[in-house]
ZAPA-945820 format. One record per atom (N, C-alpha, C, O): x, z, y; chain; atom name; residue in three letters; residue number from 1. Coordinates in steps of 0.02 Angstrom, whole numbers, always signed. Layout:
N
VOFI       px       pz       py   kette   atom   rest    nr
VOFI        X        Z        Y       A     CA    ALA   NUM
...
//
This chain:
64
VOFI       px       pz       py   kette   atom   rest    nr
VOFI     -449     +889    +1117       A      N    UNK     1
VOFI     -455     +819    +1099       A     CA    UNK     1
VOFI     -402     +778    +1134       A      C    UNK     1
VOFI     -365     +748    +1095       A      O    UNK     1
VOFI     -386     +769    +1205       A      N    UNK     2
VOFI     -339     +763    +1210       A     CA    UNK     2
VOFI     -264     +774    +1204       A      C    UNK     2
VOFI     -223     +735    +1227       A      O    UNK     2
VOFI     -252     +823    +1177       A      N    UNK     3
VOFI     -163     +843    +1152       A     CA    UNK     3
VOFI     -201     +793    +1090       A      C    UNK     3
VOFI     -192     +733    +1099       A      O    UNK     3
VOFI     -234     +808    +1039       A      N    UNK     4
VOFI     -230     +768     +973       A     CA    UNK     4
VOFI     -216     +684     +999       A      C    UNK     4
VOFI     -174     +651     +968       A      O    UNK     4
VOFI     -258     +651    +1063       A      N    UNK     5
VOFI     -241     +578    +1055       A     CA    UNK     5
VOFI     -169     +583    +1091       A      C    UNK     5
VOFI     -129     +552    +1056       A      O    UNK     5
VOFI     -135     +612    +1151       A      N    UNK     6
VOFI      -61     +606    +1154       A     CA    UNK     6
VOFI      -22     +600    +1103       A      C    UNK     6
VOFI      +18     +553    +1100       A      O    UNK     6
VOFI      -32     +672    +1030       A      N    UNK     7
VOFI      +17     +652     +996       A     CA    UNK     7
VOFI      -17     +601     +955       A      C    UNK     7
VOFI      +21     +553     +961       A      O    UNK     7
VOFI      -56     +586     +925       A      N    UNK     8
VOFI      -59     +503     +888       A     CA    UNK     8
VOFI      -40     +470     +930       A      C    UNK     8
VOFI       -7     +426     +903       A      O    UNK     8
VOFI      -41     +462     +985       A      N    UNK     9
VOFI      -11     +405    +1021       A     CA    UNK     9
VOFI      +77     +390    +1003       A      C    UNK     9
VOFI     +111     +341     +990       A      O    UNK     9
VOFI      +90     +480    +1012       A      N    UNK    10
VOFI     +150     +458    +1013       A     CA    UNK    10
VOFI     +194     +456     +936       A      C    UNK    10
VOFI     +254     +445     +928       A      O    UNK    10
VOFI     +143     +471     +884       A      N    UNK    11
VOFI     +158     +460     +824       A     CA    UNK    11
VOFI     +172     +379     +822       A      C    UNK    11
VOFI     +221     +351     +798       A      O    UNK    11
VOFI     +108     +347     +858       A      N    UNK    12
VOFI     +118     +260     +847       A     CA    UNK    12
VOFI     +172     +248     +890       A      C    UNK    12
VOFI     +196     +193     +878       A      O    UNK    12
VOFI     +195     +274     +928       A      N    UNK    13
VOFI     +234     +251     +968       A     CA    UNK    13
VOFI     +297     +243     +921       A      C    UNK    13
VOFI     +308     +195     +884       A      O    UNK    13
VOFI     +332     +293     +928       A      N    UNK    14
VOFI     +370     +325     +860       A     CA    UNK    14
VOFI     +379     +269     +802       A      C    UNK    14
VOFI     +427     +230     +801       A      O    UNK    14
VOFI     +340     +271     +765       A      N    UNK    15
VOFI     +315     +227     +705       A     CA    UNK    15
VOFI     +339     +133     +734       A      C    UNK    15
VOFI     +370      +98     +692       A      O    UNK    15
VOFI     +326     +109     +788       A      N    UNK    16
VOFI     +318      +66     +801       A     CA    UNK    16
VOFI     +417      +47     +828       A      C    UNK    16
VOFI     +445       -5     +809       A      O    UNK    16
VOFI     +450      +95     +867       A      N    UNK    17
VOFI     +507     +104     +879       A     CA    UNK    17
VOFI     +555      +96     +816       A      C    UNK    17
VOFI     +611      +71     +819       A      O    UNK    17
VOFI     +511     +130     +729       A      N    UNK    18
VOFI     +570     +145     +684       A     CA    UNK    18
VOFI     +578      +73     +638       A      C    UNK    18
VOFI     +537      +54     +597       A      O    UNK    18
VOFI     +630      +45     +652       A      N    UNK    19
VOFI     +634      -11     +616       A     CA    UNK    19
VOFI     +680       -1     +563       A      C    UNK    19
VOFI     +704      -56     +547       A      O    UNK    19
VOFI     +707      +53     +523       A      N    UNK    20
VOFI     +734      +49     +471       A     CA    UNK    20
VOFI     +726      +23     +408       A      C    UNK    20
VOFI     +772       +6     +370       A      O    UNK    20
VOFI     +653      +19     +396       A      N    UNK    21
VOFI     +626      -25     +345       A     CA    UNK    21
VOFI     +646      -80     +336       A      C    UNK    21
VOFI     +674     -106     +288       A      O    UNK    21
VOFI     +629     -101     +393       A      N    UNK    22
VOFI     +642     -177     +417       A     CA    UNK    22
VOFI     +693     -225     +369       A      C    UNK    22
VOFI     +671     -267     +330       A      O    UNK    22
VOFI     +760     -213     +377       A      N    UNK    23
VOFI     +799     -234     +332       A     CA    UNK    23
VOFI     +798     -235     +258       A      C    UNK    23
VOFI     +816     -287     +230       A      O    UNK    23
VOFI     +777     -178     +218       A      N    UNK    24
VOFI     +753     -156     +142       A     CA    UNK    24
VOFI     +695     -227     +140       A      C    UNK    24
VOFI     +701     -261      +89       A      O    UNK    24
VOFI     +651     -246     +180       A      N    UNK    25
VOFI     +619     -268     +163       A     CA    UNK    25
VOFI     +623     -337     +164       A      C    UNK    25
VOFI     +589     -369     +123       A      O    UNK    25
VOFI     +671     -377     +217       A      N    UNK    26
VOFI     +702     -421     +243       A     CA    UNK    26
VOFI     +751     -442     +148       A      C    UNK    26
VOFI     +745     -493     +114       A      O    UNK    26
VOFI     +772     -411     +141       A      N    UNK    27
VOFI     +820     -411      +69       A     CA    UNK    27
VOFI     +788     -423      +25       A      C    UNK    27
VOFI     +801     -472      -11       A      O    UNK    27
VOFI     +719     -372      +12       A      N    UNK    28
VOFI     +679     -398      -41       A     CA    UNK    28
VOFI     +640     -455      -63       A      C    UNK    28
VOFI     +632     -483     -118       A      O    UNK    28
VOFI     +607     -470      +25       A      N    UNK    29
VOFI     +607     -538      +29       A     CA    UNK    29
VOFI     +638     -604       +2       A      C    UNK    29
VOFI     +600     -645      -24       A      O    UNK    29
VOFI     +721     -621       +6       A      N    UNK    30
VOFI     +747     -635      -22       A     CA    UNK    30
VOFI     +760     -640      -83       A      C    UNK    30
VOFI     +751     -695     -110       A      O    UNK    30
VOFI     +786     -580     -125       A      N    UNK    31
VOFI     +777     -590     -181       A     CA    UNK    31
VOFI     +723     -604     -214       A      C    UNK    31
VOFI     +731     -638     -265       A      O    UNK    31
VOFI     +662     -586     -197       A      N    UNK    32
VOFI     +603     -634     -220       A     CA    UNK    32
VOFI     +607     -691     -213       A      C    UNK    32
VOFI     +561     -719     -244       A      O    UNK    32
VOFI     +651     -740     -179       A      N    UNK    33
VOFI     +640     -820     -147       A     CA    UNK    33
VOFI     +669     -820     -217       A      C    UNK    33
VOFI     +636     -829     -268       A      O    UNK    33
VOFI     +750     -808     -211       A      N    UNK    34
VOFI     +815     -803     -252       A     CA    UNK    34
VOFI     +782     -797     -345       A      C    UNK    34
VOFI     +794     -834     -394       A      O    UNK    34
VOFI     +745     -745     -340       A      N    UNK    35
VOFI     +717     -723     -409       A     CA    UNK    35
VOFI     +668     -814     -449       A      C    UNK    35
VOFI     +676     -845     -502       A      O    UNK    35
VOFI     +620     -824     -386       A      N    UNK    36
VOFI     +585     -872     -408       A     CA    UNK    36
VOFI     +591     -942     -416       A      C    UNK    36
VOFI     +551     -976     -449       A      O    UNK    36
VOFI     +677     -979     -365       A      N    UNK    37
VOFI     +699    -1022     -365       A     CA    UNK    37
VOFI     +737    -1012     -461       A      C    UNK    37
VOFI     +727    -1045     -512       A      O    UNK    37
VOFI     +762     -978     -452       A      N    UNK    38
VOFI     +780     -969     -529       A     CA    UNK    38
VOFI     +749     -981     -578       A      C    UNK    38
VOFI     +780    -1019     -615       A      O    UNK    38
VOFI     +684     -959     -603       A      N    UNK    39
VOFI     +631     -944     -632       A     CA    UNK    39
VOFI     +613    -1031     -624       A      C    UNK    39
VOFI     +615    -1051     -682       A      O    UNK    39
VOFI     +602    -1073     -593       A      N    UNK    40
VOFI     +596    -1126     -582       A     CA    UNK    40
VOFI     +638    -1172     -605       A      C    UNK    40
VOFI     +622    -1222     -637       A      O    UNK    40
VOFI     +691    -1155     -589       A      N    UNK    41
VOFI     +752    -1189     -605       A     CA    UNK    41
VOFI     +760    -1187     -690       A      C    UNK    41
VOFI     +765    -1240     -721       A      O    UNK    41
VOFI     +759    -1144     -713       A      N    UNK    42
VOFI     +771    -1133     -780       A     CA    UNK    42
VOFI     +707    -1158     -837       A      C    UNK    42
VOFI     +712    -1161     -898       A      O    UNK    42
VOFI     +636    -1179     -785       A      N    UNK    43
VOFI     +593    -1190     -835       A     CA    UNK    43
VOFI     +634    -1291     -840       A      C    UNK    43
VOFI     +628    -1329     -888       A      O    UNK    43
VOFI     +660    -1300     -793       A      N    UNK    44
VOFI     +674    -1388     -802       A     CA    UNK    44
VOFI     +731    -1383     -835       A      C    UNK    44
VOFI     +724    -1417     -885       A      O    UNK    44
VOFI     +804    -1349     -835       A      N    UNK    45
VOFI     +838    -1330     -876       A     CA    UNK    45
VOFI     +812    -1316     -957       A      C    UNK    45
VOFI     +837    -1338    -1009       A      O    UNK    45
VOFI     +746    -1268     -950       A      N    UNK    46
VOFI     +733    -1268    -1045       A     CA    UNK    46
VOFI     +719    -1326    -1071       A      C    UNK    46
VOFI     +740    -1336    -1128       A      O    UNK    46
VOFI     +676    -1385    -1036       A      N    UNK    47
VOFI     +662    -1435    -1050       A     CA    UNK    47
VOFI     +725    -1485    -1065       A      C    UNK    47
VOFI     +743    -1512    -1117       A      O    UNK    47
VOFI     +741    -1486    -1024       A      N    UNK    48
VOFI     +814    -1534    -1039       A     CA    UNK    48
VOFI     +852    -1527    -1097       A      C    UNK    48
VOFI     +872    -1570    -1136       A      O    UNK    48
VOFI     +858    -1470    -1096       A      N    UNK    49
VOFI     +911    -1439    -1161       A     CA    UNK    49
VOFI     +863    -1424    -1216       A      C    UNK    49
VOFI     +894    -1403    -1265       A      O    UNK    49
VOFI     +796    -1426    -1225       A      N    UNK    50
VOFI     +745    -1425    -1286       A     CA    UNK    50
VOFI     +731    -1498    -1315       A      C    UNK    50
VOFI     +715    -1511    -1373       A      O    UNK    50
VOFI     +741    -1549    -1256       A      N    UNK    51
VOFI     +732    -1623    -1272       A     CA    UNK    51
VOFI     +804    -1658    -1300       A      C    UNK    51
VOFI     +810    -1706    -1338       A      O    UNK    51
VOFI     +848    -1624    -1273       A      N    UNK    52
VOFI     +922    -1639    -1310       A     CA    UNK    52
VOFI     +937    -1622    -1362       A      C    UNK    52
VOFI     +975    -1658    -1394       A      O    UNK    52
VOFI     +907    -1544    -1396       A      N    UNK    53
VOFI     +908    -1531    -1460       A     CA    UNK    53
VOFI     +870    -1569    -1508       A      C    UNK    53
VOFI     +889    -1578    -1565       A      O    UNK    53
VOFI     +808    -1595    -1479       A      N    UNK    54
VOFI     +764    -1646    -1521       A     CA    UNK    54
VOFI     +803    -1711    -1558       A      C    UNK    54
VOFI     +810    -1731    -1616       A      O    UNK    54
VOFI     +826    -1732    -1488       A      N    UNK    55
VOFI     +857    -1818    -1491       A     CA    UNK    55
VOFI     +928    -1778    -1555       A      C    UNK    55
VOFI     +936    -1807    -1608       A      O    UNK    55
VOFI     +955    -1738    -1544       A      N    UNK    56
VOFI    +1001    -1717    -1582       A     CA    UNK    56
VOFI     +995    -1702    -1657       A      C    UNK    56
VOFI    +1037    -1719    -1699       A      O    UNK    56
VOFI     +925    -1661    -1670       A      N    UNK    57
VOFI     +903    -1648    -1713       A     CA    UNK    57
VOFI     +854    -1730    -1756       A      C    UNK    57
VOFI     +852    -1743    -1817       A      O    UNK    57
VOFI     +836    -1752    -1726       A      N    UNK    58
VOFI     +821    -1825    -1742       A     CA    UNK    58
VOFI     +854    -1861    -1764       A      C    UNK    58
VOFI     +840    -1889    -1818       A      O    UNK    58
VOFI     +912    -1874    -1729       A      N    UNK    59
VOFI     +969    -1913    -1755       A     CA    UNK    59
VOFI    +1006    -1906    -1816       A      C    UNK    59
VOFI    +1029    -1954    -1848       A      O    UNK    59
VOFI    +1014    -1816    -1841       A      N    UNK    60
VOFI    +1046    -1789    -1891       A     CA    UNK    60
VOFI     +986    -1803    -1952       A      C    UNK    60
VOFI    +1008    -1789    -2008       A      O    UNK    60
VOFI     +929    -1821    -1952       A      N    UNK    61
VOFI     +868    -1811    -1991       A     CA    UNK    61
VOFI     +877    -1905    -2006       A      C    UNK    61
VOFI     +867    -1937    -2058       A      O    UNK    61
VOFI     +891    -1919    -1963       A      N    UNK    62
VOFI     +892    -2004    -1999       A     CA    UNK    62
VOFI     +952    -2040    -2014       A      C    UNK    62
VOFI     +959    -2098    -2032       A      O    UNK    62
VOFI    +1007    -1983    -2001       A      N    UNK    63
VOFI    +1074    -2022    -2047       A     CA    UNK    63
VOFI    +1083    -1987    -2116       A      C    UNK    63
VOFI    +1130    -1999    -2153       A      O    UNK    63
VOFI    +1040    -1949    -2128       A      N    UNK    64
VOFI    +1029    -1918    -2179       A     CA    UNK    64
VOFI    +1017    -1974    -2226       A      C    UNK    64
VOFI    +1004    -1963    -2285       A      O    UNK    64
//
């Protein structure tokens, strides 16, 4: 019983030392911000440019 809790110990130990993830995840982070500022951005962009086609399309309908 004790050799088994040394090495879990030193499995967590180990585990707790390996920060390679770290960065992969640090990145993904980001592009999630990056992904959803976009996604945002583009729903006020469709609007703009759907209300400009209107006024556009309006205008061509009454010089008719």
């Amino acid at each position: 019983m004790r050799e088994w809790m040394l090495s879990a110990r030193d499995v967590l130990v180990a585990l707790h030392r390996e920060d390679s993830g770290q960065d992969l995840i640090e990145y993904a982070l980001i592009a999630a911000l990056i992904a959803l500022g976009a996604v945002l951005g583009m729903g006020a962009v469709a609007s703009a440019i759907n209300s400009a086609f209107s006024a556009i399309g309006s205008k061509l309908m009454n010089s008719m």
